[in-house]
C-alpha positions in Angstrom: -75.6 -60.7 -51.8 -73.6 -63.4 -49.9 -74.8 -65.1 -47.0 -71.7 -63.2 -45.0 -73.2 -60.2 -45.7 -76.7 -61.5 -44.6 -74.8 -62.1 -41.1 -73.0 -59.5 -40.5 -76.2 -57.3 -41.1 -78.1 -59.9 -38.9 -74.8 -59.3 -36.4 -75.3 -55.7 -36.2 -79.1 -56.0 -35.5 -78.9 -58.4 -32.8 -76.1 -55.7 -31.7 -78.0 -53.1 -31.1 -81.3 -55.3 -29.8 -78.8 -55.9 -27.2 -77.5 -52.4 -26.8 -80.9 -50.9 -26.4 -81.8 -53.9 -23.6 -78.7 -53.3 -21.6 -79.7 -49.9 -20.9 -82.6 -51.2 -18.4 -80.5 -52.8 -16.3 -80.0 -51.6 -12.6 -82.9 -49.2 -12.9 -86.2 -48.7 -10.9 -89.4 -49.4 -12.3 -90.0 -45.5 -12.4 -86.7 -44.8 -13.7 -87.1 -47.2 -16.9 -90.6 -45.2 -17.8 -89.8 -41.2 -16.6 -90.1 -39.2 -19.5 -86.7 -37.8 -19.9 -86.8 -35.2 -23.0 -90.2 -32.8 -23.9 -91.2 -35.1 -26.4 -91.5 -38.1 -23.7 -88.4 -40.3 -24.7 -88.0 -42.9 -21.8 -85.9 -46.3 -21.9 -89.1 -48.7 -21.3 -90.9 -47.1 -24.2 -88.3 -46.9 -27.1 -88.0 -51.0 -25.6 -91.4 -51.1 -26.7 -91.2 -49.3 -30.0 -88.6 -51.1 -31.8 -90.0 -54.6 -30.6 -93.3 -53.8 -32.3 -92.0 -52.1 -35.7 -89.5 -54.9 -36.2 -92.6 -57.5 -35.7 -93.9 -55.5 -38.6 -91.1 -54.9 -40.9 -89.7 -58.7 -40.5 -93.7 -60.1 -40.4 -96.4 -58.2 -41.9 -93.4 -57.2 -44.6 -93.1 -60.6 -45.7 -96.7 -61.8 -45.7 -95.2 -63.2 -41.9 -97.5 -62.2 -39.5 -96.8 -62.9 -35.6 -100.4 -62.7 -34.0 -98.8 -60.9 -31.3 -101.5 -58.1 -30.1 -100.2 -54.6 -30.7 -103.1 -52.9 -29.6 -101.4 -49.6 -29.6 -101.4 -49.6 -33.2 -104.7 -50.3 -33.6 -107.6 -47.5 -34.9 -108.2 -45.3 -32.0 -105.3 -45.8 -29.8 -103.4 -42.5 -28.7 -101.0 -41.3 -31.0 -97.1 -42.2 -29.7 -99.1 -45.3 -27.3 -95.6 -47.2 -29.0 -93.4 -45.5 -27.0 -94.6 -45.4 -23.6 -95.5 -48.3 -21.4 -98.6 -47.8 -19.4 -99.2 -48.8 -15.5 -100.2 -52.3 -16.3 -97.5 -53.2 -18.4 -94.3 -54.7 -17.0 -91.0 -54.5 -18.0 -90.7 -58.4 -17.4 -94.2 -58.0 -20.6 -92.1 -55.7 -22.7 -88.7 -56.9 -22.6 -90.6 -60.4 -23.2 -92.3 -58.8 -26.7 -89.6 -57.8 -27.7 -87.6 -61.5 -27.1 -90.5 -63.0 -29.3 -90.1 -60.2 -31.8 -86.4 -61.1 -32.1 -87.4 -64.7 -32.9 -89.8 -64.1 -34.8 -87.7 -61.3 -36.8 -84.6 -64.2 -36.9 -87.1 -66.5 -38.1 -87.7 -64.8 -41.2 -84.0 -63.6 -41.8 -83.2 -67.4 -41.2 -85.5 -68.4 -43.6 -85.3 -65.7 -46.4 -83.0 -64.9 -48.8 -81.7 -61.2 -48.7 -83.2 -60.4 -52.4 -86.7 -61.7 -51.1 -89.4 -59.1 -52.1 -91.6 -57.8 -49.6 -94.3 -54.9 -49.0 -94.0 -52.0 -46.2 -97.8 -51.4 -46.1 -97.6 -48.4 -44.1 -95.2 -46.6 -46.8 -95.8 -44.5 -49.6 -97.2 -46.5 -52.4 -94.2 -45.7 -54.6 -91.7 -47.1 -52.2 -93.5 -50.2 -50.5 -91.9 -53.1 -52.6 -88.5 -53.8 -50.2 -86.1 -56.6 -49.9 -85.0 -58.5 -46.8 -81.4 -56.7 -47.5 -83.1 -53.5 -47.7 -84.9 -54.0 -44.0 -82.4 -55.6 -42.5 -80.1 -52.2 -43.2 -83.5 -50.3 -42.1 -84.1 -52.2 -38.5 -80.2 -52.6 -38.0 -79.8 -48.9 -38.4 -82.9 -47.9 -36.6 -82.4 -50.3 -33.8 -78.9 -48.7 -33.4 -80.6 -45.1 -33.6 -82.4 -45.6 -30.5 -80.0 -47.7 -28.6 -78.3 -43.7 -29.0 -81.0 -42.6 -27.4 -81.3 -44.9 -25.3 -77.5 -44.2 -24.4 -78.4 -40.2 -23.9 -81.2 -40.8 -21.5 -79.7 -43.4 -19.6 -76.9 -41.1 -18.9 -79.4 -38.1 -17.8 -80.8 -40.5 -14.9 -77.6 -41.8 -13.7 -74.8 -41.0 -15.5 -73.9 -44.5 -16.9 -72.7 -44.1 -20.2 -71.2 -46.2 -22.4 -71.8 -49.0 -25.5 -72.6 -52.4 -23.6 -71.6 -54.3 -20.4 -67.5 -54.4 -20.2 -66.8 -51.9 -23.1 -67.7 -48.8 -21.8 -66.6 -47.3 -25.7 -65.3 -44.3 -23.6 -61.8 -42.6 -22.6 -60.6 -44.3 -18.9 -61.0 -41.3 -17.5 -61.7 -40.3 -13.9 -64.3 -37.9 -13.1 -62.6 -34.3 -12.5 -61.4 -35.1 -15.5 -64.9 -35.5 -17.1 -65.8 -32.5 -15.2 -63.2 -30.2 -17.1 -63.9 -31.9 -20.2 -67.5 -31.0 -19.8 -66.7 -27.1 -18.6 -64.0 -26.5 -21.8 -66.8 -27.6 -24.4 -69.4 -25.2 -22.5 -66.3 -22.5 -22.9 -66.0 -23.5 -26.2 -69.7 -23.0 -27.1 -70.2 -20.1 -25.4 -67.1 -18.8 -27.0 -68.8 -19.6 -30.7 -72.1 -18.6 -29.6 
């Protein structure tokens, strides 16, 4: 593997690390943590959960560990605590993890070469031993997987859609348009249905 293709993959990461941030922006404390699907998805929390998975796959992966506290990972701590931020958590703490996860995480990209050899501890044992090259494909596509998410629920609270600040990624459209759009695919599905 080349060094360009160490970059781009780096490129894409920090994409979607930026992707998934920009869909805070403009919202209420309340609106950042309301649980927005049945299984709780909310902006602050999937914040939360990809900051503290890529301390672990880019540290405790590569024998790197950050000494950040994740004490919802510890033994004992409610299942999903990851993905929700509690009362006494800020976004100003969360969106700050997540800043020292991304230099920590660049740290080690920086630093690595993409065939370095690391363990996933909390894999099956028969898949564990993983390269930089492999993780970096693993956070990049995962980071990008809930910046979709991210997208959806962001849209469900206040309709802003779109892939980051100044390209919206969508049609210029106006709104009745959007509003027939939306009514032809209901048609459409309730025509197939």
């Amino acid at each position: 593997m080349t060094d360009s293709a160490k970059h781009d993959l780096h490129r894409y990461l920090k994409a979607g690390r930026e992707a998934l941030l920009w869909k805070l922006e403009g919202l209420s404390e309340y609106d950042i943590r309301r649980p927005m699907t049945p299984t709780g998805t909310n902006l602050l929390g999937l914040v939360k959960h990809v900051a503290s998975i890529e301390l672990g796959y880019f540290g405790d992966t590569f024998g790197r560990p950050s000494g950040i506290p994740l004490p919802w990972f510890d033994d004992g701590a409610e299942p999903n605590a990851d993905l929700w931020a509690t009362p006494d958590e800020s976004r100003e703490q969360i969106v700050g993890l997540y800043h020292r996860s991304w230099a920590h995480s660049d740290q080690t990209i920086e630093q690595l070469p993409l065939d370095a050899v690391g363990e996933v501890p909390w894999w099956p044992a028969e898949h564990r031993a993983v390269t930089l090259h492999r993780v970096l494909v693993h956070m990049a596509t995962e980071t990008h997987r809930h910046a979709g998410h991210a997208d959806i629920v962001r849209e469900l609270i206040d309709g802003a859609a779109g892939l980051q600040a100044g390209n919206s990624n969508l049609p210029d459209v106006d709104s009745s348009w959007l509003a027939d759009y939306w009514q032809r695919l209901e048609a459409a599905a309730r025509a197939a249905g």
